[in-house]
C-alpha positions in Angstrom: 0.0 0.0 0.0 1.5 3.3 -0.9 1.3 5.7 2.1 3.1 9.0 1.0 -0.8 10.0 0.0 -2.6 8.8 3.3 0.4 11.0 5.2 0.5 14.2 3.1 -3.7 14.4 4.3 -2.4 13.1 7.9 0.2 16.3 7.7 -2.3 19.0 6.8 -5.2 18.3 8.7 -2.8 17.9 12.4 -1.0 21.3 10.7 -4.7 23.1 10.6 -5.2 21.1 14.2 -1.8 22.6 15.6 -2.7 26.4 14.2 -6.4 26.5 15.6 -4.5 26.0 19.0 -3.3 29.6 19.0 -7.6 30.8 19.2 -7.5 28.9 22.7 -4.0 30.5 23.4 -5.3 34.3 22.2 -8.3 33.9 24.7 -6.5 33.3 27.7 -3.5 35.7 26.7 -6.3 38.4 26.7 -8.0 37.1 29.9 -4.2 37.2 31.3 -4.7 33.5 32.1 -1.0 31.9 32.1 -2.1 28.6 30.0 -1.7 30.5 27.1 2.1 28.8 27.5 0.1 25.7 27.4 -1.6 26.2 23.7 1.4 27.4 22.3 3.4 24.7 23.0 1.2 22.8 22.0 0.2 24.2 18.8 4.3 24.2 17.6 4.4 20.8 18.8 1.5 19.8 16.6 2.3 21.7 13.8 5.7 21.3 13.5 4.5 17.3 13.1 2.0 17.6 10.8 3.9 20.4 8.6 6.7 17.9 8.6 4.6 15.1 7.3 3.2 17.7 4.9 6.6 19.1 3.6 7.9 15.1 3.4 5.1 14.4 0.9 4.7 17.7 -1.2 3.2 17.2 -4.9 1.5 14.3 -3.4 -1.8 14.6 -5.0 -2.8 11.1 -6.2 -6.3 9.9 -5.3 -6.9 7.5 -2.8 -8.0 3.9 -3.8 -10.7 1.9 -1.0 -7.6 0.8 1.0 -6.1 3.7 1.6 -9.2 5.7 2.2 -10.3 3.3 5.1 -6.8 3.3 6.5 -6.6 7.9 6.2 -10.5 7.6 8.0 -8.8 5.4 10.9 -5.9 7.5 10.7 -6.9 10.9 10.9 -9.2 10.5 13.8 -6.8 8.6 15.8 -4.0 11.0 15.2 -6.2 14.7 15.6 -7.4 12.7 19.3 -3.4 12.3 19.8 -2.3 16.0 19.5 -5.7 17.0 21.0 -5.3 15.6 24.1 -2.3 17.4 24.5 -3.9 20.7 26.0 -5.5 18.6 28.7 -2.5 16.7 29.7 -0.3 19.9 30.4 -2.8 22.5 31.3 -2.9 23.4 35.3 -5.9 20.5 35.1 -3.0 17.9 35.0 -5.3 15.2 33.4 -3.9 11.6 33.1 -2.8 10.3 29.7 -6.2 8.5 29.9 -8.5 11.1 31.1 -6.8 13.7 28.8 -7.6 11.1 25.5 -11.0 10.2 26.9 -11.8 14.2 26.5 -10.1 14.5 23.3 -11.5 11.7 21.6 -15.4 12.9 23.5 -14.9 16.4 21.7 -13.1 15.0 18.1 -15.9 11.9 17.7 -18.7 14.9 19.4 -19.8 11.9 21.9 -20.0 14.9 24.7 -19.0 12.4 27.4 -16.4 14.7 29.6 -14.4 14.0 32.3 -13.9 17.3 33.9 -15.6 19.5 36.5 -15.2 22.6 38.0 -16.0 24.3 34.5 -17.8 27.3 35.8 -13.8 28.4 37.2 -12.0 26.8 34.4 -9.6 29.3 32.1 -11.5 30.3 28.8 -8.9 28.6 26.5 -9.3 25.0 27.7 -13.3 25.7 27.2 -12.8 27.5 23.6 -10.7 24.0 22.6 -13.3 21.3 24.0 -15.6 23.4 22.1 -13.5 23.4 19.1 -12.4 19.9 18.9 -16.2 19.0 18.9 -16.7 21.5 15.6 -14.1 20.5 14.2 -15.0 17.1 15.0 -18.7 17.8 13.5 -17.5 18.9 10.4 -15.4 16.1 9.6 -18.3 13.7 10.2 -20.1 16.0 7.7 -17.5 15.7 4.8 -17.0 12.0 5.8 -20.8 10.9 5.5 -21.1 12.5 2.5 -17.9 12.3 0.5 -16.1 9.5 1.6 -18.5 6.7 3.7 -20.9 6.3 0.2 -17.7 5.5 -2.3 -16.7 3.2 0.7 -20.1 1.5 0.9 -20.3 1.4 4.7 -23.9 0.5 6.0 -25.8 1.4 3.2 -24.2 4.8 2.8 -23.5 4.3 -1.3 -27.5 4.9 -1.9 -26.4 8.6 -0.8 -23.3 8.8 -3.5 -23.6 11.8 -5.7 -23.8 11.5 -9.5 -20.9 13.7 -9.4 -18.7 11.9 -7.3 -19.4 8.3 -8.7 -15.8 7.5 -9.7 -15.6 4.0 -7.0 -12.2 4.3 -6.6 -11.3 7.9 -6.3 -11.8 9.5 -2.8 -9.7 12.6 -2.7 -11.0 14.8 -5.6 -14.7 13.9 -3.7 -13.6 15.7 -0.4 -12.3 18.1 -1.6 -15.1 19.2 -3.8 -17.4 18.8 -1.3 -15.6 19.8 1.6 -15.8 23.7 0.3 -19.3 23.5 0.6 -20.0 22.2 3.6 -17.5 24.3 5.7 -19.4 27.1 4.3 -23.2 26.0 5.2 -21.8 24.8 8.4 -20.5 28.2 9.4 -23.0 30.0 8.5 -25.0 28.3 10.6 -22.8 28.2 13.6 -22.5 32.2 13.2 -26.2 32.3 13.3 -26.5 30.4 16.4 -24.1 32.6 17.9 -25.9 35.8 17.5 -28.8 34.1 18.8 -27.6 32.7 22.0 -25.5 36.0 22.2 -29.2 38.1 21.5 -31.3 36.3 24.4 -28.5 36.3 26.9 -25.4 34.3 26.9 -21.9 36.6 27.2 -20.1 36.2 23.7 -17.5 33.8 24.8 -20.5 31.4 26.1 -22.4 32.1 23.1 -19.3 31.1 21.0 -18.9 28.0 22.9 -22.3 27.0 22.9 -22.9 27.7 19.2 -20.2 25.1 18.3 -20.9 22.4 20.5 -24.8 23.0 19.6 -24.4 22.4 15.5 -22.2 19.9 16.1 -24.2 18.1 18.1 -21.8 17.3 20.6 -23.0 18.8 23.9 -20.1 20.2 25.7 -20.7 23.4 27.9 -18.7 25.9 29.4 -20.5 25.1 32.6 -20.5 22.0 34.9 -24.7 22.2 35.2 -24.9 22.2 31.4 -27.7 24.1 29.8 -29.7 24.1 32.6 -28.0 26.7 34.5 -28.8 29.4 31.8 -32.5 28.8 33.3 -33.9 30.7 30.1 -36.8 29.2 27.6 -35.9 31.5 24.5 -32.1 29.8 24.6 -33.4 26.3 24.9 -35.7 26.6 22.2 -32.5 27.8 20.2 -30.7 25.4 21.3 -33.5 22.6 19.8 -33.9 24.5 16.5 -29.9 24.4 15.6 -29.8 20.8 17.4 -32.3 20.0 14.7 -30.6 21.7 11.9 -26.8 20.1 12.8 -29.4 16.5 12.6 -30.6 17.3 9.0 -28.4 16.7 5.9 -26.3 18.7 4.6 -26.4 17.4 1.1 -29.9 19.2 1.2 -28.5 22.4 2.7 -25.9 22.2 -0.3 -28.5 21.6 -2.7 -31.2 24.5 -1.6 -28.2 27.0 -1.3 -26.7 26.4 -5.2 -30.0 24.9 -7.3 -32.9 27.2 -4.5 -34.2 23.3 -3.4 -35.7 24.5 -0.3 -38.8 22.2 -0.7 -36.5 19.3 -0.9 -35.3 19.6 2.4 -38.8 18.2 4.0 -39.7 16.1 1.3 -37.1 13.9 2.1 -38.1 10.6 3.7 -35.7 10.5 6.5 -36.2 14.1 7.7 -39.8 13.8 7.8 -39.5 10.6 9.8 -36.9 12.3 12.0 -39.3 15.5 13.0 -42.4 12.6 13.2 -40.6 10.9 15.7 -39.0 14.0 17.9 -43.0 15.0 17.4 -44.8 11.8 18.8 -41.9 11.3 21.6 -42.3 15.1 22.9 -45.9 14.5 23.4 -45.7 11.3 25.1 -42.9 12.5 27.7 -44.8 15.9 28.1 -47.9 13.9 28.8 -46.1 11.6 31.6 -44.2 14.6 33.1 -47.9 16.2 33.7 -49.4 13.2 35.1 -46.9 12.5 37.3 -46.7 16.5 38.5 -43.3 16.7 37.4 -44.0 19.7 35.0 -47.1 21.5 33.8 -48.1 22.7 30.3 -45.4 24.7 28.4 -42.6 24.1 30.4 -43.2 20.6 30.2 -43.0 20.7 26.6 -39.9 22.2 26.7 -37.8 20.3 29.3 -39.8 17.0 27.0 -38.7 18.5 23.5 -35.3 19.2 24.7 -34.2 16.3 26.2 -35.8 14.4 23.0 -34.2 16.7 20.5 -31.0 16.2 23.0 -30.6 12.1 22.9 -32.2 11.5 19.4 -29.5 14.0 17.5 -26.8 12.4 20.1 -25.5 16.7 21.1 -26.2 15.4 25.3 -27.4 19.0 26.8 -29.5 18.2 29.9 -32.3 21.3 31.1 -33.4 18.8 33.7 -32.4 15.4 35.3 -34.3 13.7 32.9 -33.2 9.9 34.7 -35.9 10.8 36.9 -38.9 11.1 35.3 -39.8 7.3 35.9 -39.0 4.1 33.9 -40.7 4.5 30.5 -39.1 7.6 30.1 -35.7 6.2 30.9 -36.6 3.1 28.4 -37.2 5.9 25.8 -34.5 7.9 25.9 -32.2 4.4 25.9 -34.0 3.7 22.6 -33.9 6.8 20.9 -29.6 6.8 22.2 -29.8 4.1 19.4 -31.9 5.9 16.7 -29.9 8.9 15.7 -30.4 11.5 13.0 -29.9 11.9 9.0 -27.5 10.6 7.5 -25.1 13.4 6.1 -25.2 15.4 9.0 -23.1 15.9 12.5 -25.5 13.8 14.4 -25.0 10.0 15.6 -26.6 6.8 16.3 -27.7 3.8 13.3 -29.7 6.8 11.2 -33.3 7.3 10.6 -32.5 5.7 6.8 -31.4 2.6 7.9 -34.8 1.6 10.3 -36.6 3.0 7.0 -34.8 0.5 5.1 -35.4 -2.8 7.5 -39.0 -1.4 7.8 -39.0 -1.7 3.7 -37.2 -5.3 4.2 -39.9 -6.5 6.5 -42.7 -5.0 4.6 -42.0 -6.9 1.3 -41.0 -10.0 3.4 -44.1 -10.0 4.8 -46.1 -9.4 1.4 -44.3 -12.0 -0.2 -45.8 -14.2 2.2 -49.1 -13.5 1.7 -48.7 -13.3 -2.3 -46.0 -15.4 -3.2 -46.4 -14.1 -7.1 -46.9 -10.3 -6.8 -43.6 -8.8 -7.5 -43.2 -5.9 -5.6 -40.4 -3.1 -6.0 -38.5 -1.6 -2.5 -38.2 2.1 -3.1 -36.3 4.6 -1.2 -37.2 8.8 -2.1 -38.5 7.4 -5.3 -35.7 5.5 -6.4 -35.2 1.5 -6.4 -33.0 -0.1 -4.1 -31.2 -3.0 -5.1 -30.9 -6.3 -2.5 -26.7 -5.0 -1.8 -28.7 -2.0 -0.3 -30.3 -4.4 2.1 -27.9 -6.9 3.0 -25.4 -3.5 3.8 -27.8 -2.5 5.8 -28.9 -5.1 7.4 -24.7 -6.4 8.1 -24.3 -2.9 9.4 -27.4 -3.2 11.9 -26.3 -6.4 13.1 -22.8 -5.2 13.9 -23.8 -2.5 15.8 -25.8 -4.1 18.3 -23.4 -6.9 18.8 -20.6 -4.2 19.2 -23.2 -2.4 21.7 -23.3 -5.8 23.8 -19.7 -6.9 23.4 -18.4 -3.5 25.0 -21.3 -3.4 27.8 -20.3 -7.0 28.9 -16.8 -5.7 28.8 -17.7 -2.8 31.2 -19.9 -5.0 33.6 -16.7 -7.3 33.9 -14.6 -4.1 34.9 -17.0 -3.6 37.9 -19.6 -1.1 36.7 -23.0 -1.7 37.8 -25.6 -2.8 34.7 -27.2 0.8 34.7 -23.6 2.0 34.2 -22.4 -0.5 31.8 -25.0 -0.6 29.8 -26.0 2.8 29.3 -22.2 3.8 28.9 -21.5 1.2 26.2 -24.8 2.9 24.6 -23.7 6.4 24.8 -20.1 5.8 23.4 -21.4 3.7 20.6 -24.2 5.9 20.0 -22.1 8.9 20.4 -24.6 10.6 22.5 -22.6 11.6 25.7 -24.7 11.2 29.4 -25.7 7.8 30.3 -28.2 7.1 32.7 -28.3 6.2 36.8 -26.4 8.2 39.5 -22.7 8.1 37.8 -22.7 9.0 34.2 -26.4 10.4 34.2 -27.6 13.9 33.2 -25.8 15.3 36.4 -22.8 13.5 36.5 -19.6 12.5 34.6 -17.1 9.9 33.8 -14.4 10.7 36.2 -15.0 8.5 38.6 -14.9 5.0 36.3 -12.2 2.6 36.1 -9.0 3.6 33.9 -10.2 0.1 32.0 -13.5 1.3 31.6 -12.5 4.6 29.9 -10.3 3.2 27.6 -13.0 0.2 26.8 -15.1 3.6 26.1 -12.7 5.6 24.2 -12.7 2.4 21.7 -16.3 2.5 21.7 -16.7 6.0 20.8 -14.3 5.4 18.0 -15.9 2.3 16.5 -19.4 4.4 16.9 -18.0 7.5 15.0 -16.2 5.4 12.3 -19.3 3.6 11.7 -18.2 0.0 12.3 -17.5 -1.6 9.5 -14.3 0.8 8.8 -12.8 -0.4 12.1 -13.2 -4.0 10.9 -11.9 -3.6 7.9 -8.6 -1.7 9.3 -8.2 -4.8 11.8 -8.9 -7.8 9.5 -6.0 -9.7 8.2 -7.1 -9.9 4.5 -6.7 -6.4 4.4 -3.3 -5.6 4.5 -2.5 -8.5 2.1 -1.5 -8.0 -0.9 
């Protein structure tokens, strides 16, 4: 396999890692916080690697075939959670090698899953990076669902291949045709949630902060109660309109800002499914928060749409302690961990497309029963979809839940309690953040587990974000034969 491509991408994207450091290191030179030292060290260290990888492979511009572009996905995320972690590790925090990866690869794969507290008196810089490192992180998932999972056919994800990027064995000139596009769509709409957060009352730095994490759908905060310490209705209903939008795809958003598609966006099948479901979920919590005189009529909504909107997109802000609103509530928030957004956008989880696609699967299994010699078509937004389709879906489905139950038996037998274990392995799979029960719940964090049990979790919440099948790939034998 020739690698002088795979580490001329490696050497720019940790160069553009390494340079973003200096924001954290500005903020806290202004604030006249002395771990500015902190972010530049660390930004020369990390640039000064990745430029060198860069400057070794200049002129380096062949495309990618399949093997290299699963090995460059694997790669990159590994290596950005490397030089990310390196902030934590030497800040004043003094986080362990494991705690300070744990964070890093929580804010690069946007799980949300954090390990520190005393936020409301941390230094600015070390919030502006977690923040960061999850947009960052949320824009790569972007540009990888949509340029670089379809060509690899992970999970059903070639149905979603452009007509313009069909060449199968060409990845690089894919990304970087589409990456233009969605960095711009996805800043704009980051700058919009800013000055909307900043307009009903967060500070500029917070709304900053907040606006990242929020259209990434990653969840960090720049305070230890989370969102529910802003107390204000008008900022959580922001927060669920841009938790929706970072959900949606951004093929769409591409396509209503260069052909004027806006009707497209919710005549697609998946987003309409998506809304349906955050709809008949934020009715049925509302209605058991009332009749169990937890909340009463609006505000009930909103603590019910929130925490919906919160676990279905995977972003993990928490208005209320939502674990305590009774056992069917806690049974449907563990579902909808699973569930997820659209595909093609920041959010997590299988995807709306793919429980589409088994309900598809059944439906024609079924009506082949009953008439064995009608010959009926699966469609998909109008279009066919062939039997590969299915059985990619279907291998991809299958995988996930027996990754889900391999890592949670893995956690029990490090001594977590079931709650723990179980909704941990959920959340790092899932990539949602919060668990549930006392420890990892809505109110509490990571901190206290088990070195084992973070690491077990850190490889979760890779193998979520990487979709499976790509981690499998990297680690079967066939695969670097040849």
């Amino acid at each position: 396999m020739e690698l002088r491509p795979i580490i001329a991408l490696i050497g720019q994207v940790t160069t553009i890692l390494g340079i973003s450091m200096l924001l954290p290191a500005i903020v806290d030179l202004v604030a006249g916080n002395e771990e500015w030292q902190t972010f530049i060290i660390s930004s020369f260290i990390t640039t000064f690697f990745g430029a060198g990888l860069w400057a070794a492979t200049m002129g380096e511009k062949k495309a990618l075939n399949l093997r290299q572009a699963f090995l460059l996905t694997f790669l990159v995320w590994a290596v950005l959670t490397i030089f990310g972690s390196l902030p934590f590790i030497w800040s004043k925090y003094e986080l362990s090698v494991t705690d300070a990866i744990f964070e890093s690869m929580s804010g690069i794969t946007t799980t949300g899953a954090t390990i520190m507290a005393g936020l409301d008196d941390a230094a600015p810089g070390i919030l502006l990076w977690r923040s960061l490192l999850q947009w960052f992180g949320g824009l790569g998932i972007v540009v990888m669902a949509i340029a670089v999972l379809p060509t690899l056919q992970v999970g059903g994800m070639q149905m979603f291949r452009a007509e313009a990027f069909e060449t199968p064995d060409k990845i690089l000139p894919q990304a970087t045709q589409i990456a233009g596009g969605m960095t711009t769509i996805y800043g704009l709409l980051t700058l919009i949630c800013i000055g909307a957060y900043w307009a009903f009352g967060m500070n500029l730095f917070e709304a900053v902060s907040h606006a990242m994490t929020t259209v990434a759908t990653g969840g960090f905060s720049t305070r230890d109660a989370g969102f529910a310490s802003f107390n204000s209705a008008a900022l959580d209903y922001i927060a669920i309109i841009f938790m929706i939008l970072g959900a949606l795809p951004f093929a769409l958003y591409l396509a209503a800002v260069q052909y004027g598609r806006w009707g497209n966006i919710f005549k697609d099948s998946q987003v309409r499914a998506f809304l349906l479901i955050v709809f008949i979920v934020t009715i049925i919590i509302s209605w058991l928060q009332i009749s169990n005189n937890i909340y009463y009529g609006e505000e009930a909504f909103r603590h019910a749409l929130f925490s919906v909107t919160s676990i279905i997109t995977g972003t993990g802000y928490a208005t209320t302690d939502y674990g305590a609103w009774g056992a069917f509530s806690i049974t449907v928030f563990f579902i909808l961990t699973f569930i997820g957004g659209c595909t093609g956008s920041t959010s997590c989880g299988i995807k709306i497309f793919r429980f589409q696609l088994l309900a598809r699967d059944l439906y024609q299994h079924v009506r082949q029963i009953l008439y064995p010699n009608l010959v009926h078509i699966r469609r998909y937004n109008g279009r066919p979809l062939p039997d590969s389709i299915s059985s990619s879906v279907q291998s991809f489905v299958f995988l996930y839940f027996l990754s889900f139950i391999i890592l949670a038996i893995a956690l029990s037998l490090t001594g977590l309690d079931a709650t723990t274990a179980f909704s941990g392995a959920a959340t790092a799979i899932s990539n949602v953040g919060p668990g549930l029960g006392e420890i990892i719940g809505p109110t509490g964090n990571f901190s206290s587990l088990p070195d084992i049990s973070k690491w077990l979790l850190i490889a979760g919440m890779l193998v979520g974000r990487l979709e499976i099948l790509i981690i499998l790939v990297i680690f079967s034998p066939s695969f670097w034969q040849g």
